[in-house]
C-alpha positions as CSV (number, residue, x, y, z in Angstrom):
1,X,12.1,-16.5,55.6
2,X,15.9,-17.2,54.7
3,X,18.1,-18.7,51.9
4,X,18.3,-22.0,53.6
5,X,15.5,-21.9,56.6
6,X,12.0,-21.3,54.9
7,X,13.3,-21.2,51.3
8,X,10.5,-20.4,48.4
9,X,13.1,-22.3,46.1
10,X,12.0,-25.7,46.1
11,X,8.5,-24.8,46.0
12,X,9.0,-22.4,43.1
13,X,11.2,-24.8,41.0
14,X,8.5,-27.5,42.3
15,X,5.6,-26.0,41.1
16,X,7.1,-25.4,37.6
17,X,8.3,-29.2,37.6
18,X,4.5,-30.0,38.8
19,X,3.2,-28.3,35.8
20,X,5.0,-29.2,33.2
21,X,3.5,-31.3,30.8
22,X,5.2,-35.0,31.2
23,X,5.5,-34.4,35.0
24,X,4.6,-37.7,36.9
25,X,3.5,-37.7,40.1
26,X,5.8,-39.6,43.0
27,X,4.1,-38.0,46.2
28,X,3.3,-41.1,47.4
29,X,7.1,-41.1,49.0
30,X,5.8,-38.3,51.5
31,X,3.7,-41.3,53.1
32,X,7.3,-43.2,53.6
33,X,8.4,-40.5,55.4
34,X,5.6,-39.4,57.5
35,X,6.0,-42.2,60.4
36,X,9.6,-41.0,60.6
37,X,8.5,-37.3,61.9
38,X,4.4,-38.4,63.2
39,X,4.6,-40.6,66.3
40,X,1.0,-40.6,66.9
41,X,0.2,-41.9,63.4
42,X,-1.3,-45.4,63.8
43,X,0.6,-48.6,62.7
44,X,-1.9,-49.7,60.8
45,X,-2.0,-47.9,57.6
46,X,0.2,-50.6,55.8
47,X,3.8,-48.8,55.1
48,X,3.8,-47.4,58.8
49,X,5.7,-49.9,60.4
50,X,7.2,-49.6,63.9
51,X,11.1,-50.1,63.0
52,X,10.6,-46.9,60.4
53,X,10.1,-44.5,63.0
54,X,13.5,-44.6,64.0
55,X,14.8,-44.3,60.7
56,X,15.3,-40.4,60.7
57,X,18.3,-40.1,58.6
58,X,17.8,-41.3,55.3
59,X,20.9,-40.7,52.0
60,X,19.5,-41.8,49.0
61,X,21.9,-42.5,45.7
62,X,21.3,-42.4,41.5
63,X,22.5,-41.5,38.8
64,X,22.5,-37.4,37.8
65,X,19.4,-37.1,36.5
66,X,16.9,-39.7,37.7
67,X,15.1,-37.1,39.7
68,X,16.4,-36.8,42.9
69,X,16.4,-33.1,42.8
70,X,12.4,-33.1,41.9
71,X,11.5,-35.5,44.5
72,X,13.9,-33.3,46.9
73,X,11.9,-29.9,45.9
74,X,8.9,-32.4,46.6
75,X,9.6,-33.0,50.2
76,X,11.0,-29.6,51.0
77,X,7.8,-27.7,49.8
78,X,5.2,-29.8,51.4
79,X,6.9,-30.3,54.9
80,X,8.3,-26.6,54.5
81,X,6.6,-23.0,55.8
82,X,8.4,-21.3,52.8
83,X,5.3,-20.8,50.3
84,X,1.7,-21.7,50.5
85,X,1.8,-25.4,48.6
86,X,-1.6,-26.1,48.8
87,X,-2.2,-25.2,45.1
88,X,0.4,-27.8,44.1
89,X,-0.2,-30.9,46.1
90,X,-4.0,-30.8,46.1
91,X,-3.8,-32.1,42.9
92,X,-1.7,-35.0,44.0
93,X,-2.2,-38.2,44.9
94,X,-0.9,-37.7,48.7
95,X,-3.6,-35.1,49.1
96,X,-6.0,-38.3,49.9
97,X,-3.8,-39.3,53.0
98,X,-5.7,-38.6,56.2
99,X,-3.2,-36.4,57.4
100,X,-2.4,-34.5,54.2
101,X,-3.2,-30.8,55.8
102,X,-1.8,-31.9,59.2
103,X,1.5,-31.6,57.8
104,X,1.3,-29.6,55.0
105,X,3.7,-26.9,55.4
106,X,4.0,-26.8,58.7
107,X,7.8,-27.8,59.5
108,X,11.0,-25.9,59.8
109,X,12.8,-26.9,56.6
110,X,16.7,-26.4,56.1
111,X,16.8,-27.0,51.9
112,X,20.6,-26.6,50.9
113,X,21.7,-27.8,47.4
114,X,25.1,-28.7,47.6
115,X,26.4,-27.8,44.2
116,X,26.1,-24.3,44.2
117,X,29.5,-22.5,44.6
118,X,30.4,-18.9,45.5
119,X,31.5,-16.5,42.5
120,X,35.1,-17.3,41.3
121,X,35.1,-20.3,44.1
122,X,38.8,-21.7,44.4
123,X,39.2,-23.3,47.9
124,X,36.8,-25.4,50.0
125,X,37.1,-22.8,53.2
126,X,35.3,-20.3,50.5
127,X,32.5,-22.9,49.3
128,X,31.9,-24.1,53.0
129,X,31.9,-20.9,54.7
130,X,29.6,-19.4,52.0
131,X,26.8,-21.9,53.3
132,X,27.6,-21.6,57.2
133,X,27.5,-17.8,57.0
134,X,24.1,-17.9,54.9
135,X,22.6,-20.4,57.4
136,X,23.5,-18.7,60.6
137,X,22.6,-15.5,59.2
138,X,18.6,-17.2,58.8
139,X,18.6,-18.4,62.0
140,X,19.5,-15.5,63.6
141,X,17.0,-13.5,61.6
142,X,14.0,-15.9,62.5
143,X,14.5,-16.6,66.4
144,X,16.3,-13.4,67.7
145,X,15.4,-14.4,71.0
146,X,17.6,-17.4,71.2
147,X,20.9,-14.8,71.6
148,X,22.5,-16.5,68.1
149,X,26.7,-15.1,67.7
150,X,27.6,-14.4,64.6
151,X,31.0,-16.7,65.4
152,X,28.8,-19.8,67.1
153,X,29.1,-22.7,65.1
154,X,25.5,-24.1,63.5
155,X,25.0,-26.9,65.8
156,X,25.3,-24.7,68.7
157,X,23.2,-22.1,67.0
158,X,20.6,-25.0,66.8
159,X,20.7,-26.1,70.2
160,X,20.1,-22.5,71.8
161,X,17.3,-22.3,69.8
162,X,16.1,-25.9,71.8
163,X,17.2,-24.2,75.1
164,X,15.9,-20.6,74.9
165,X,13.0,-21.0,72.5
166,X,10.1,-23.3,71.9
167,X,12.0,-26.9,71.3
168,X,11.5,-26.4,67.5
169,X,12.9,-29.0,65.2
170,X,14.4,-28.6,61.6
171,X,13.7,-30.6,58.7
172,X,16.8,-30.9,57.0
173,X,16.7,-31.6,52.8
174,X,20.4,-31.6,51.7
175,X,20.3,-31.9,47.7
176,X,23.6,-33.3,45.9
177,X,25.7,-33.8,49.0
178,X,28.7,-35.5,47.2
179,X,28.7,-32.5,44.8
180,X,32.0,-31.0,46.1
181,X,34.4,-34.1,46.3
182,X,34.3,-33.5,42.2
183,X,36.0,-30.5,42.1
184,X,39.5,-30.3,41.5
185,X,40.4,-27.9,44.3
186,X,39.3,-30.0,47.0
187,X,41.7,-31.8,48.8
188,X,41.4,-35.6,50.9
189,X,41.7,-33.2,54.0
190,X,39.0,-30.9,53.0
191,X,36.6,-34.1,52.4
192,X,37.3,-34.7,56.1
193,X,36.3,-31.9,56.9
194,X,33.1,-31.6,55.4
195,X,32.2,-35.1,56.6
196,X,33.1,-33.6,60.0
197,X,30.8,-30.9,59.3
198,X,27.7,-33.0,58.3
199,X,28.7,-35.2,61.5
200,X,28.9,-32.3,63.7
201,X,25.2,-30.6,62.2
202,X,23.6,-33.9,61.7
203,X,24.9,-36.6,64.3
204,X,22.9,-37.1,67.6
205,X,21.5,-33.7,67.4
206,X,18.0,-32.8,69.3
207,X,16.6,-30.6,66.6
208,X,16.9,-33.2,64.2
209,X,13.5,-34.0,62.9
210,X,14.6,-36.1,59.8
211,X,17.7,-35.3,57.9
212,X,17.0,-36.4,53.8
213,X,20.2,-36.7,51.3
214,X,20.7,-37.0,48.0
215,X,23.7,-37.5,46.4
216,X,25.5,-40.1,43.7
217,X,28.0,-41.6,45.8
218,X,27.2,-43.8,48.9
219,X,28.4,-42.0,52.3
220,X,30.8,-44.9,52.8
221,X,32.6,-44.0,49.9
222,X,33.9,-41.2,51.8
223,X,33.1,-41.8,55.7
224,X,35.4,-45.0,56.9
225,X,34.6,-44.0,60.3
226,X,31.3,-43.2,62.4
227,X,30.8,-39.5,61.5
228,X,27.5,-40.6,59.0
229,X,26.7,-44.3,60.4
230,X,23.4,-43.0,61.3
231,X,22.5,-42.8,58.0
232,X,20.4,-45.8,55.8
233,X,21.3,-45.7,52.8
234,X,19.4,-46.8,49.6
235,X,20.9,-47.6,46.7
236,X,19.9,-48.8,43.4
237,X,21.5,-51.8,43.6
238,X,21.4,-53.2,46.7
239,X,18.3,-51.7,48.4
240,X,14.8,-51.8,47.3
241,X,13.1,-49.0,49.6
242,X,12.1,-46.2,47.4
243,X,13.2,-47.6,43.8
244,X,9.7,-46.8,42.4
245,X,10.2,-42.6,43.0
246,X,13.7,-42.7,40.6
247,X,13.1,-43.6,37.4
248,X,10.2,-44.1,35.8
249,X,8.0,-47.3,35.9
250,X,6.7,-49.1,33.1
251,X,3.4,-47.7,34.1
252,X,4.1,-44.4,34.5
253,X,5.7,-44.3,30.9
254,X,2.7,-46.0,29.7
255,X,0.5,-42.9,30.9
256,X,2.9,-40.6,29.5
257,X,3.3,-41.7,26.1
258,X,-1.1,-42.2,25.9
259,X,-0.2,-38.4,26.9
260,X,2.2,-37.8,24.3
261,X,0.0,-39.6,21.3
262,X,-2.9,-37.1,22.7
263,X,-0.9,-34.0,21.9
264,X,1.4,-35.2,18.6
265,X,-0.1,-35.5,15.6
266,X,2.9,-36.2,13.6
267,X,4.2,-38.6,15.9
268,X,8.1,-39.6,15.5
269,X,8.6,-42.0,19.1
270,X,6.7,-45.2,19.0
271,X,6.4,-47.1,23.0
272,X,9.1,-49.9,21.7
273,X,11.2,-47.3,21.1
274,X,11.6,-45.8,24.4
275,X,11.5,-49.4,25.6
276,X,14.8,-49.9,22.9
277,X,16.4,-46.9,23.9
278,X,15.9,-45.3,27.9
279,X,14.5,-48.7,29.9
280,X,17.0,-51.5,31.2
281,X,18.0,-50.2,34.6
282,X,17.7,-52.5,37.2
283,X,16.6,-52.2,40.8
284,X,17.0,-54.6,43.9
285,X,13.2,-55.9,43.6
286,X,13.7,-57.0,39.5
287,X,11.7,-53.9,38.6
288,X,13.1,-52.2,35.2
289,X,13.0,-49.1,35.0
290,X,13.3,-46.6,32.4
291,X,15.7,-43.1,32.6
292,X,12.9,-40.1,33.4
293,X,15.2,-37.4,31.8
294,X,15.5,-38.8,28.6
295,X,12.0,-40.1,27.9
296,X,10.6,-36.7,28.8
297,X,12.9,-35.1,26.4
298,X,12.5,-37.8,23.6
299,X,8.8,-37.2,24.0
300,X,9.3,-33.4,24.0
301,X,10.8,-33.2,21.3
302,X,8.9,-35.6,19.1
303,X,12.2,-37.3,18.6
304,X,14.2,-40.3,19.8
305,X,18.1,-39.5,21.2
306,X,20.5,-39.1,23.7
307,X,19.4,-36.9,26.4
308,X,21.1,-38.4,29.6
309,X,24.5,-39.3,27.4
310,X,24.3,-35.8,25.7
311,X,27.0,-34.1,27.9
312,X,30.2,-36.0,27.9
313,X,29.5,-39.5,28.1
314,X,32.1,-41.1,25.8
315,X,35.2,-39.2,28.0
316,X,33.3,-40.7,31.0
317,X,33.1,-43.8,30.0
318,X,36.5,-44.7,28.9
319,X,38.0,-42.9,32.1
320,X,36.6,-45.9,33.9
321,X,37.6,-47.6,31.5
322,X,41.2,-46.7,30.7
323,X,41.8,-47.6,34.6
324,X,42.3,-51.3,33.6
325,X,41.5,-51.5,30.0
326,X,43.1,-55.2,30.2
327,X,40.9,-56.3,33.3
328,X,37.9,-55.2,32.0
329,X,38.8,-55.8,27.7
330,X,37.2,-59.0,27.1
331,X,34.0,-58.1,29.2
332,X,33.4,-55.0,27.1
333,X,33.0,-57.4,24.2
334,X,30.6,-59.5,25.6
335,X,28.5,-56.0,27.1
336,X,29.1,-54.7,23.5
337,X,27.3,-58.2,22.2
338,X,24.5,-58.0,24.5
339,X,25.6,-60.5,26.8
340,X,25.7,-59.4,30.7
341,X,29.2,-60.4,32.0
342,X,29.4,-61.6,36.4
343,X,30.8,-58.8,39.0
344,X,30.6,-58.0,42.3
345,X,29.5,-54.9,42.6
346,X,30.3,-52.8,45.7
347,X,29.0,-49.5,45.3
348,X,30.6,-48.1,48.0
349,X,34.0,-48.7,46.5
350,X,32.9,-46.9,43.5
351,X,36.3,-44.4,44.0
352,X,36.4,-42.0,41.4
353,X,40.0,-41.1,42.1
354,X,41.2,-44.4,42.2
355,X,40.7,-47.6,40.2
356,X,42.1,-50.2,40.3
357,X,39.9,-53.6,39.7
358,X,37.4,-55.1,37.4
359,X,35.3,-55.1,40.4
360,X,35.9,-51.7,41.0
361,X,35.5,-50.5,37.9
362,X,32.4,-52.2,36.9
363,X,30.4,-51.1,40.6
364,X,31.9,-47.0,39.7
365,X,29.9,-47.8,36.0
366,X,26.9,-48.8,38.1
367,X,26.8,-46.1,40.2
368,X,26.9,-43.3,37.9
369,X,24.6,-45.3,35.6
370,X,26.3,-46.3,32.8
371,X,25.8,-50.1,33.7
372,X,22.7,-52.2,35.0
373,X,23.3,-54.4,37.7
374,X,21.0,-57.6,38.3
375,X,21.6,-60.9,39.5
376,X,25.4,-60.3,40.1
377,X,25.9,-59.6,36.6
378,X,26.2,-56.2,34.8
379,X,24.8,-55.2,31.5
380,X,24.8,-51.9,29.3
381,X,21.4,-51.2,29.8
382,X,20.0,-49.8,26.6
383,X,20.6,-48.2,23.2
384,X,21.2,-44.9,24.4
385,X,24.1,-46.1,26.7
386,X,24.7,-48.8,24.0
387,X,25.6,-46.0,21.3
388,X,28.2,-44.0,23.2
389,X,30.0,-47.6,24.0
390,X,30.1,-48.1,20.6
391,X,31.7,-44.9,19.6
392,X,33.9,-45.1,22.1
393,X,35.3,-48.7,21.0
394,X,35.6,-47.2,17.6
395,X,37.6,-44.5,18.6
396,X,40.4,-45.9,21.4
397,X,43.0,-47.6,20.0
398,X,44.0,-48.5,23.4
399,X,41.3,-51.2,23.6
400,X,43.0,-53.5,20.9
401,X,40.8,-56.0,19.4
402,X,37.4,-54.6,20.5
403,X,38.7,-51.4,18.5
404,X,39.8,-53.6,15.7
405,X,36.7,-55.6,15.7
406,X,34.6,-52.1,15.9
407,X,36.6,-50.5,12.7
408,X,35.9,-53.9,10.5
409,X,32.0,-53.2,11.4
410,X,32.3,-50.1,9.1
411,X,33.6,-52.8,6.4
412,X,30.8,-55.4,7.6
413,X,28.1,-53.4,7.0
414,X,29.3,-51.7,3.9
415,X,29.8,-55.7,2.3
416,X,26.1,-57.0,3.3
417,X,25.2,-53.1,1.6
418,X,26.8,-54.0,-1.6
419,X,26.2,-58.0,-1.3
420,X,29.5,-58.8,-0.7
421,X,29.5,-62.4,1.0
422,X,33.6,-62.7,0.3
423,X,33.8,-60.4,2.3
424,X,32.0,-60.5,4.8
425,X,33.0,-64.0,5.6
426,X,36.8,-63.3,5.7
427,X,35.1,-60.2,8.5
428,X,33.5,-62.9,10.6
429,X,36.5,-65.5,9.8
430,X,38.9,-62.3,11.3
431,X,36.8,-61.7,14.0
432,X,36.6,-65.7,15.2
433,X,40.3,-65.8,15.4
434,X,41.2,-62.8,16.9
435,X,41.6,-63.3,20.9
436,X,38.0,-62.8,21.4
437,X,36.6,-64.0,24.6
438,X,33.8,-65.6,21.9
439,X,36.2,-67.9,20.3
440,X,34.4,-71.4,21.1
441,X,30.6,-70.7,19.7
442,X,28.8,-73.8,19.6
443,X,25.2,-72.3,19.3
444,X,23.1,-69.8,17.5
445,X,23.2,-67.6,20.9
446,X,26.9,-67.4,20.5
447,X,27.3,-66.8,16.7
448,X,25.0,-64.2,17.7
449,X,27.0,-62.3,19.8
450,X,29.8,-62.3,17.5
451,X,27.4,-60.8,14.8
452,X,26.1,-57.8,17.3
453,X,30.2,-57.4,17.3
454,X,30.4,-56.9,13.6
455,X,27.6,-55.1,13.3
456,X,28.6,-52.2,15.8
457,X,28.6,-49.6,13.1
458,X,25.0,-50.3,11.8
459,X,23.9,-48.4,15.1
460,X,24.1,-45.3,13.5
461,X,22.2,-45.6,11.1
462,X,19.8,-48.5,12.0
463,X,17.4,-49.8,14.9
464,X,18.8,-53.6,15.8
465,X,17.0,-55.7,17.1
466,X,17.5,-59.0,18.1
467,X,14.4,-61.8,18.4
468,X,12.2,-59.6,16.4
469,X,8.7,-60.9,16.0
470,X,8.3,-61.0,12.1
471,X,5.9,-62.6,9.4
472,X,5.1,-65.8,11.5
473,X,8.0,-66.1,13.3
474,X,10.7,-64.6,15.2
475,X,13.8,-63.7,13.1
476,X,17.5,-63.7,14.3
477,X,18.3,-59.3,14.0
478,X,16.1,-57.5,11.7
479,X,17.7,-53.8,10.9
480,X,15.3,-51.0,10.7
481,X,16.7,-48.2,8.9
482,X,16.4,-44.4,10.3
483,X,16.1,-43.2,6.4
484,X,13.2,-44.4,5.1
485,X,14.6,-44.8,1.6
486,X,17.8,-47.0,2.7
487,X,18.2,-50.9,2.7
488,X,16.4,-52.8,5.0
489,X,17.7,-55.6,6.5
490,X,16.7,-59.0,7.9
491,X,19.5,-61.6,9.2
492,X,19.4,-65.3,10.1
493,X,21.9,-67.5,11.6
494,X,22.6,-71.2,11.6
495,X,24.6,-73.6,13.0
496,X,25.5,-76.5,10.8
497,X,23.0,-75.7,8.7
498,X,23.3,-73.7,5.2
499,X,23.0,-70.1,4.4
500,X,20.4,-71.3,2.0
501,X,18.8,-73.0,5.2
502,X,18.9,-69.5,6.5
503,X,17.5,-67.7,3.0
504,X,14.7,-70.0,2.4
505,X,13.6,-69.6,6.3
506,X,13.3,-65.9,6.1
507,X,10.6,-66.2,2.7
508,X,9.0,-69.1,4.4
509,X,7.8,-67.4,7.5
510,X,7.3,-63.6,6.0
511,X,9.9,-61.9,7.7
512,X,10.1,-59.2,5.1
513,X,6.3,-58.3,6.4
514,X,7.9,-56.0,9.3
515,X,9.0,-53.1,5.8
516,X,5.3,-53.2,4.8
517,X,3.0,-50.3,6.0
518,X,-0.5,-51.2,7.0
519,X,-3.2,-52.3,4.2
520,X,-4.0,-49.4,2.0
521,X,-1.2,-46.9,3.5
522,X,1.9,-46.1,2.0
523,X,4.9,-48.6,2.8
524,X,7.1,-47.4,5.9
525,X,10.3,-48.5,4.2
526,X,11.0,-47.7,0.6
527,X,14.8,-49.4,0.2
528,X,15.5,-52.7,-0.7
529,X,15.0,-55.2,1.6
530,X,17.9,-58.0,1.9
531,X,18.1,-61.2,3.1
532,X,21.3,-62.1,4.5
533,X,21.7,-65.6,5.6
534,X,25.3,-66.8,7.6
535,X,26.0,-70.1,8.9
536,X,28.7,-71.6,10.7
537,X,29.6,-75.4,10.6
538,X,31.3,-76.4,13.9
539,X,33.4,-79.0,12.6
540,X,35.6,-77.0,10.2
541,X,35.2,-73.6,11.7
542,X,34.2,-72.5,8.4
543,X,31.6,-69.2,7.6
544,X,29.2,-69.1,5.1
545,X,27.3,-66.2,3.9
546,X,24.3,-65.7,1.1
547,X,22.3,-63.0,0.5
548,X,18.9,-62.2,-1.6
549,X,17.2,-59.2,-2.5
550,X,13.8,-59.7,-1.7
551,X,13.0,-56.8,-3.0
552,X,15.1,-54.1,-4.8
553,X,15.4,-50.8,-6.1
554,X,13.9,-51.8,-10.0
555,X,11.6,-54.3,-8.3
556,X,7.7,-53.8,-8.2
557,X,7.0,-57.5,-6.6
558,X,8.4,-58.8,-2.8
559,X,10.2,-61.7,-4.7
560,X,8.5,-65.1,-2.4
561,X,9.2,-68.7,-3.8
């Protein structure tokens, strides 16, 4: 047994993971490693291909918090002889595989999570020596007969224990290997160093069985040369291997919400909601996929919110940001609007010391997740994400129009409130001549941009949504409020037609329908429901705006003609 060599950690933190009650089960990425370490396996179970078996070394990169530290327990206490898993993975899907028990904790397992530091840590020789003396001491402790030094190096350590013991092979699980190059104390010649290191443990060694890293950065972010080349990498972006076990699927979040509506009985987080606010990330194979830390917490706690974007998000944002704000200023509009703007993303030049680019900018908002990536165009990827760009517009000055726009939104929504079309067409009027990047709209699909634009402050305290399926039809944004008792709003836009075009469309097809509750049950939404038609005639650049209550405070009746 040992800190890092036969650790009960991951099993322990495992098997509370494993019990927990919205825990979904991604074994299934043991039987993607197996032909890496099991030679006599056949190549005939489907994913045991041939070219995988030389694969050993394998860095995989998301965002904090899409589970790579689960699936890293995971792999650590099946293959590891650190605790008695049986209990745990019996109940898993891998436990059909034919050689479940053949494996089943019976490899040598290095675990070392990467972002632990020593007590009062101020200098990398005091975080890396910390985890060198703690590994040599295990290995010393577990084969004494292989004459370990207290002063060899690990990789030396390793190799007498090929030479003078039984040829065993280590495991290697490395959790959050780019942890250190985010603190402040270490310097560019300390992440040599540690690159060296891995290199050194990891490179061309014989008791390398498989080496499995997880991190947020790509390695070749930090190693330009051949110290880590032997690694494949995997990234969201640009790699499709593995996408599935980060992240939940569709499916997964499917059975976990049937879960949740079998244990709530006041239930507060509908499916479209968690749709609305955690899915929108993108893999390299189309799938969407939906952030596992926050739909576990939202159906936890029986409420919708931010549970990825919780700690810090708006100063991380704008510090990718605020590296360019001019190269990036008019995309951030369009993002803000819903519209995916084109970059190429590289992740590994996703620098977090040095920006410089749009490009470079946009793939570091990729890699730590704050932007989708599909199709060579990025996208923020939901309303979680969505909300903390929005406060963040509202609150830097620095970002010009987009802030002035943002501010007006306040105005916008408080004018549609109090049923104040003067004002709200000199908003939009403002807001088509300012230096927007959505100067020229032609169409309905670029009015409506503008209007997600003017609308920014109506986040807080409504659901938007945009192609709503209402009444009969699908209306343009329909606003949902979060306070049952407040105004409920549905909007339609036209093009060189009338605001009264736009009225008479939204009683025609029963938009208002969506505020009703279910026949005999008491109405979901108790405010006043407004209709709020704008137009916009191409020819003189002119806005129009109407609005009718269609049902109001003194009102019994919806009011349809």
């Amino acid at each position: 047994m040992g800190v890092y060599l036969h650790s009960k950690k991951p099993f322990l933190l495992f098997q509370e993971t494993a019990s927990s009650t919205y825990f979904v089960d991604k074994s299934q990425i043991i039987k993607d490693l197996i032909p890496l370490i099991d030679h006599t396996l056949p190549v005939t179970d489907g994913i045991l291909k041939e070219r995988g078996r030389e694969h050993k070394y394998i860095c995989i990169t998301r965002p904090r918090r899409f589970g790579k530290t689960v699936i890293a327990n995971m792999i650590a206490s099946y293959f590891g002889k650190g605790a008695d898993s049986l209990c745990v993975f019996q109940k898993l899907s891998i436990s059909s595989c034919s050689w479940f028990r053949k494996h089943l904790n019976k490899h040598n397992v290095i675990y070392i999570t990467f972002n632990e530091l020593p007590d009062e840590c101020t200098t990398y020789t005091q975080y890396i020596s910390r985890i060198k003396r703690r590994l040599l001491e295990d290995l010393i402790r577990n084969y004494p007969e292989a004459g370990i030094a207290a002063g060899d190096s690990l990789w030396d350590a390793f190799n007498r224990i090929i030479e003078f013991g039984n040829g065993e092979k280590f495991i290697f699980v490395l959790d959050e290997w780019d942890f250190i190059f985010h603190r402040s104390f270490v310097t560019f010649e300390d992440q040599a160093a540690y690159i060296d290191f891995l290199g050194n443990l990891l490179k061309d060694q014989p008791y390398v069985e498989l080496a499995y890293m997880t991190g947020i950065l790509p390695i070749a972010k930090y190693s330009s040369g051949s110290e880590l080349n032997m690694f494949f990498e995997y990234t969201m972006a640009s790699r499709e291997k593995y996408s599935d076990y980060f992240g939940f699927t569709e499916e997964e979040t499917d059975v976990l919400y049937q879960r949740y509506l079998s244990l709530e009985t006041k239930r507060n987080v509908s499916r479209k909601g968690l749709t609305l606010w955690y899915n929108g990330y993108q893999t390299m194979s189309g799938k969407k996929l939906y952030n596992p830390r926050s739909v576990v917490g939202a159906l936890s706690d029986n409420q919708m919110g931010s549970y990825w974007t919780s700690s810090g998000p708006y100063d991380e944002i704008f510090y990718y940001i605020n590296a360019n704000t001019d190269a990036v200023r008019d995309d951030l509009v369009l993002m803000i609007s819903g519209t995916p703007v084109p970059a190429k993303v590289q992740e590994y030049a996703a620098t977090s010391m040095q920006l410089t680019t749009r490009d470079e900018i946009f793939s570091a908002m990729v890699v730590y997740g704050f932007l989708s990536y599909e199709d060579g165009y990025v996208s923020i990827p939901n309303k979680e994400l969505m909300d903390r760009f929005a406060d963040m517009v509202r609150k830097e000055a620095s970002l010009g129009y987009v802030h002035r726009l943002a501010k007006e939104s306040e105005r916008m929504l408080y004018a549609t409130k109090a049923m104040d079309t003067q004002t709200m067409t000199e908003i939009l009027e403002y807001a088509h001549n300012t230096e927007s990047p959505l100067l020229n709209y032609n169409n309905e699909a670029e009015l409506a941009s503008v209007i997600r634009l003017v609308y920014l402050s109506a986040r807080d305290t409504y659901y938007v949504e945009q192609e709503d399926k209402a009444g009969i039809g699908y209306v343009d944004f329909i606003f949902y409020p979060i306070r049952k008792n407040d105004d409920c709003i549905i909007l339609e836009l036209k093009v060189d037609h009338t605001a009264e075009d736009a009225i008479r469309q939204i009683k025609e097809r029963g938009y208002a329908l969506r505020f009703q509750g279910k026949l005999g049950e008491q109405p979901r939404y108790t405010g006043r429901i407004l209709a709020v038609g704008i137009a916009y005639y191409k020819k003189d650049k002119k806005h129009t705006c109407k609005i009718e209550l269609l049902r109001g405070a003194n009102t019994a009746r919806e009011v349809r003609k």
